[in-house]
C-alpha positions in Angstrom: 0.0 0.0 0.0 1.0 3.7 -0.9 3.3 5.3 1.7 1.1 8.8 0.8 -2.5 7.6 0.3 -3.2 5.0 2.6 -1.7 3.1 5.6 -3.2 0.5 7.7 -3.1 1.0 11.2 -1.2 -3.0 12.1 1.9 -1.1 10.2 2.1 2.3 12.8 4.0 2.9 16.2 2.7 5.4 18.0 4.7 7.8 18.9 5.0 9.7 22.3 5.5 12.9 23.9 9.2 12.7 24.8 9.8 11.2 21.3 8.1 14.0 19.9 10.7 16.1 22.4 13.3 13.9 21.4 12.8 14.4 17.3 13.0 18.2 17.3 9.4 18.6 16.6 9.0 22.5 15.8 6.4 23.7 18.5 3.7 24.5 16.3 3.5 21.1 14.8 3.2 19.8 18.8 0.1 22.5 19.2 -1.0 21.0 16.0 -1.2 17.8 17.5 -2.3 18.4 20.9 -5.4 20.3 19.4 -6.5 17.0 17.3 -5.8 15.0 20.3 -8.4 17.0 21.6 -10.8 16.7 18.7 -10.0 12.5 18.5 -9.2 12.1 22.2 -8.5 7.8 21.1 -6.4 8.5 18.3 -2.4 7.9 17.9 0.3 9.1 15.7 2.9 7.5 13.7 5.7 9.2 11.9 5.6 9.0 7.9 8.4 8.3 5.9 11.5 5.7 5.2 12.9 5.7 8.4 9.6 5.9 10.3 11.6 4.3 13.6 14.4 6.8 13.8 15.2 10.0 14.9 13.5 12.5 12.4 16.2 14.4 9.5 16.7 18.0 10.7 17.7 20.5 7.7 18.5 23.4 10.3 19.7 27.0 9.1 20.3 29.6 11.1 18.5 32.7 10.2 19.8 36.4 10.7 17.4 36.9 13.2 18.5 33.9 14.6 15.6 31.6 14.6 16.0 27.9 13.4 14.7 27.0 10.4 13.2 23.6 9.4 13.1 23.1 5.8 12.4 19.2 6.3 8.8 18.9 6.8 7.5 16.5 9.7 4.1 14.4 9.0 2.7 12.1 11.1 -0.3 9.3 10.5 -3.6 10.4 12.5 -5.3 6.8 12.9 -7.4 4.7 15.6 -5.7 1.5 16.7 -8.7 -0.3 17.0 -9.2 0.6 13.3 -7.7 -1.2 10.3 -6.8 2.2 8.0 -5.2 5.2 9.4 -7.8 8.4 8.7 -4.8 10.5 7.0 -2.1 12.3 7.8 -0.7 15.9 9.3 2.0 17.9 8.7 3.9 21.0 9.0 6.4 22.7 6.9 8.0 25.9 7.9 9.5 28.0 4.7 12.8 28.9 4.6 13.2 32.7 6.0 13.0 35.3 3.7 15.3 37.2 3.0 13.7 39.6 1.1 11.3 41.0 3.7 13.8 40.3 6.2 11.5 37.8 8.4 10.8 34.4 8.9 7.5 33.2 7.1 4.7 31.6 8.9 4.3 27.9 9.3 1.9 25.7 6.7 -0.6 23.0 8.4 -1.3 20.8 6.2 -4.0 18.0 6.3 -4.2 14.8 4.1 -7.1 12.8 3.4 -8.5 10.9 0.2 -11.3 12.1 1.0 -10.2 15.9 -0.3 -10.1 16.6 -4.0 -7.7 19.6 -4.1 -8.5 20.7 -8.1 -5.4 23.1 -8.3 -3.3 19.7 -8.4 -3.1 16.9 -10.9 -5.4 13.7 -9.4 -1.6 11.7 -8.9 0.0 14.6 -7.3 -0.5 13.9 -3.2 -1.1 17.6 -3.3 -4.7 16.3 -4.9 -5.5 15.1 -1.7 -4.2 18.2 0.9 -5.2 21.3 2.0 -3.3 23.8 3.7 -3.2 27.0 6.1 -1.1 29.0 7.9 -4.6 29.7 10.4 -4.4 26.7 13.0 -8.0 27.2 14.3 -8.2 26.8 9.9 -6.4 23.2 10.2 -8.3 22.2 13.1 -11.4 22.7 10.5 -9.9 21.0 8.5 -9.1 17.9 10.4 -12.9 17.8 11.6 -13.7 18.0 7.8 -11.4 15.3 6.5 -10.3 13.0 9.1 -12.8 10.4 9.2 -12.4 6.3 9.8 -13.0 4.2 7.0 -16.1 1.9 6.9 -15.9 -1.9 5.8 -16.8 -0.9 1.7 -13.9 1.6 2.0 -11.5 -0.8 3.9 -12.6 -4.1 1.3 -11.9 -1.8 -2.0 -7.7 -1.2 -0.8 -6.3 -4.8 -1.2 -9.1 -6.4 -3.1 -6.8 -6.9 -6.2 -4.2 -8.8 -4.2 -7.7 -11.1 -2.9 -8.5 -11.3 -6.5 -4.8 -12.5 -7.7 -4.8 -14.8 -4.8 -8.0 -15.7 -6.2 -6.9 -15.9 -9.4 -3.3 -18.0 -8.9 -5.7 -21.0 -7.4 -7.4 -21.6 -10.3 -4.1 -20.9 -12.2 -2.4 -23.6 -10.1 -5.0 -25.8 -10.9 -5.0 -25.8 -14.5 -1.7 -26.1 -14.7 -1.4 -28.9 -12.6 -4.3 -30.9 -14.9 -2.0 -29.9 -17.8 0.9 -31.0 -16.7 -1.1 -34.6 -15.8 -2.5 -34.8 -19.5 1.2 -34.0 -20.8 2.2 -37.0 -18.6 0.1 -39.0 -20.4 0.0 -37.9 -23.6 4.5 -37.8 -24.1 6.9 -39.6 -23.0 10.1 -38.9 -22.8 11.3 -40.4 -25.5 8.5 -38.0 -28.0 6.2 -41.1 -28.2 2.7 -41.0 -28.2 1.6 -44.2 -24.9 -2.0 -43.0 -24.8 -2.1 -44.4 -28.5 -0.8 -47.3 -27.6 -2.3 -47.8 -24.3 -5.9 -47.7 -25.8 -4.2 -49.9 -29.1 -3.3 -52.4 -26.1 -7.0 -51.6 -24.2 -8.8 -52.7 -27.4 -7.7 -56.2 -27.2 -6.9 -56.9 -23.8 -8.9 -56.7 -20.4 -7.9 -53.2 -19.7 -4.7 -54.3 -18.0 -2.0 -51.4 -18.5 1.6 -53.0 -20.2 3.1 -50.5 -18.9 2.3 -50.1 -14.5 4.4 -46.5 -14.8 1.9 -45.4 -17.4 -1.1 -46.9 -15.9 -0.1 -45.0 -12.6 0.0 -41.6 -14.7 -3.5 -42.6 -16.2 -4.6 -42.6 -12.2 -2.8 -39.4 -11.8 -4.1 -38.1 -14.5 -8.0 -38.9 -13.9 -7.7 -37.6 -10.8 -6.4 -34.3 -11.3 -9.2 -34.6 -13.9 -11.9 -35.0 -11.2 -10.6 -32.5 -8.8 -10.4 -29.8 -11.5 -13.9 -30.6 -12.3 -15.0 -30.7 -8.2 -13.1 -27.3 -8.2 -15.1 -26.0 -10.7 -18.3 -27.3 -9.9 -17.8 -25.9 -6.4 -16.1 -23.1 -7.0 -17.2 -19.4 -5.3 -16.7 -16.0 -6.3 -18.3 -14.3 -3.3 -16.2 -12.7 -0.9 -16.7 -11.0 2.8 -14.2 -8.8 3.9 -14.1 -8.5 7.2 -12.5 -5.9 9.7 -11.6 -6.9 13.3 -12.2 -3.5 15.4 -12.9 -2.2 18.6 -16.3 -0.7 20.2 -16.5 2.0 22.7 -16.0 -0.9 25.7 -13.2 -2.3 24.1 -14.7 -5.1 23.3 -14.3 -6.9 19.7 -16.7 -5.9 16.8 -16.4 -7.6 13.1 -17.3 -5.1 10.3 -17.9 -6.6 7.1 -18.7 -6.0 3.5 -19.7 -8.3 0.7 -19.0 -8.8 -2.9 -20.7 -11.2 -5.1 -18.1 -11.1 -7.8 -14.2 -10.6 -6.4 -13.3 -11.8 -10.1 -13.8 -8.0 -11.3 -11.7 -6.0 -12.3 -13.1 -3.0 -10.3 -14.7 -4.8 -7.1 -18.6 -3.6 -6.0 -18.8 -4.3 -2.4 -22.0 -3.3 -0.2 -21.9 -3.0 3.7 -22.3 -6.4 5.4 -23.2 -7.1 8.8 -22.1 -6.2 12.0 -20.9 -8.9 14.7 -19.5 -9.3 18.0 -18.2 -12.4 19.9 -21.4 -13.5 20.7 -23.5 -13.9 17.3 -20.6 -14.2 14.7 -21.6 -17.4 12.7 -19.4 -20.0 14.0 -18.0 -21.2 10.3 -17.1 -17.3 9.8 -14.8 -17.5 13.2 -13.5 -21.0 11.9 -12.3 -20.0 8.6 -10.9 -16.5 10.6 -9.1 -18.8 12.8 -7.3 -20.3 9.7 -6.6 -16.8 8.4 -5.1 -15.6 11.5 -2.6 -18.1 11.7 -1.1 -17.1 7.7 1.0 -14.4 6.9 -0.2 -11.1 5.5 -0.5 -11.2 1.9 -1.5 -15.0 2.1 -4.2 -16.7 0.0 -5.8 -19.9 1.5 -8.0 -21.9 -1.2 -11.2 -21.8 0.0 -11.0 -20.0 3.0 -10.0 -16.5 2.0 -7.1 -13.8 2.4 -5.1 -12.4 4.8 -4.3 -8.4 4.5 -3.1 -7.7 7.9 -3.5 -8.9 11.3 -7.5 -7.4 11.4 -8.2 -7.1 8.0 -9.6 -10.5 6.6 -11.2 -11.2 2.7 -13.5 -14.4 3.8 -14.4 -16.7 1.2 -18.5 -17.3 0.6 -20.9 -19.9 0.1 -23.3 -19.5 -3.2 -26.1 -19.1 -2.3 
């Protein structure tokens, strides 16, 4: 996922006051953040950037007035950890003094959210999806405007191609391994043809194979035949996604949305039912079980995909 658009929330470390201390963070930008603290009084922050775990870069110059100058701008993730997406991201970035008026200009808060459409920018600039002021009480509007938690149709739409690939590779798998069967069976190594003469034998014998190692690859071969065609037959493209989240007590609430296609190319999902620990449908929880103990990234044939440690795509019974 995009280090600029979207983060999930399993991929954050909160950061903490004395960090912030630590880092350098210019005092505004701490305001900044104590004031949405106070607007989201659950929410943490995460530092953006490569080297998200270390000690902030500091382009310092010394003014002739003598202030410090940070030309390196410092953004941090605004999310929920009970949520699976961060809501966006803040930042501030202080302009380099001018020398021209003699004085050092005012800090820019910036806000960043998908859920802006900044028209002065390109749609692929990150600028498309920011707004700016050098008005705090402005920002702070801002922040109520924009940052908002995703719901379960937002959350399924982010990695619902990797579910469909995953989805995809399965079936690829299988084909493959039906074709590699038939190619068994149909050459040998030595560029002979020993289904011809297999059935030439079978026309005038009792079905007994001359050759067992051929007869075995018949087996194989039938097999892989039937299991294709099981696969097939039983075969789902309805998909749940759900989100593993938090309610106001703490307590565990599954978000979902469902799709009846995850084969397209652009997904439809519609929002699904809510559960908590007592009324989620025990062969949901089972197949979650199995999806918890993969890796993130991971497809499981008919049981569904792992995004992250929360976020689950939950394969569906036709109905």
């Amino acid at each position: 996922m995009s280090r600029t658009h979207e983060q999930w929330t399993a991929d954050c470390t909160a950061v903490t006051d004395s960090e912030l201390s630590e880092w350098g963070t210019p005092l505004p930008l701490k305001k900044f953040i104590n004031e949405i603290r106070k607007i989201f009084p659950k929410c943490s922050f995460s530092q953006r950037g490569e080297n998200s775990q270390t000690r902030l870069r500091q382009d310092v110059h010394a003014s002739p007035l003598g202030s410090n100058v940070y030309q390196q701008p410092h953004s941090f993730w605004v999310y929920h950890a009970y949520k699976p997406l961060c809501m966006g991201w803040v930042s501030l970035h202080i302009r380099p003094y001018d020398q021209k008026n003699g004085k050092n200009n005012k800090p820019q808060y910036i806000v960043y959210s998908k859920r802006i459409s900044n028209e002065k920018y390109a749609s692929y600039n990150w600028k498309h999806h920011s707004v700016s002021s050098v008005n705090l009480k402005v920002a702070l509007r801002n922040v109520r405007k924009y940052l908002r938690d995703y719901s379960a149709v937002e959350v399924a739409s982010k990695e619902s191609n990797e579910c469909r690939r995953g989805w995809s590779n399965t079936d690829e798998a299988m084909r493959k391994k039906l074709s590699n069967a038939r190619r068994n069976v149909t050459v040998d190594d030595g560029g002979n043809d020993p289904l011809l003469r297999e059935l030439l034998s079978v026309e005038n014998s009792d079905y007994n194979f001359i050759d067992p190692e051929f007869g075995q690859k018949v087996t194989e071969f039938l097999d892989a035949h039937r299991e294709h065609k099981e696969r097939l037959e039983g075969r789902t493209k309805r998909m749940l996604l759900v989100s593993v989240e938090k309610d106001f007590h703490g307590n565990d609430l599954y978000c979902t949305a469902l799709t009846d296609d995850i084969s397209e190319w652009k997904t439809k999902w519609v929002e699904g039912e809510r559960y908590n620990s007592e009324n989620i449908p025990e062969a949901l929880m089972g197949k979650l079980s199995v999806l918890s103990m993969g890796k993130n990234g991971q497809y499981f044939d008919n049981v569904g995909y792992r995004a992250t440690e929360t976020c689950f795509y939950v394969v569906q019974e036709d109905v």
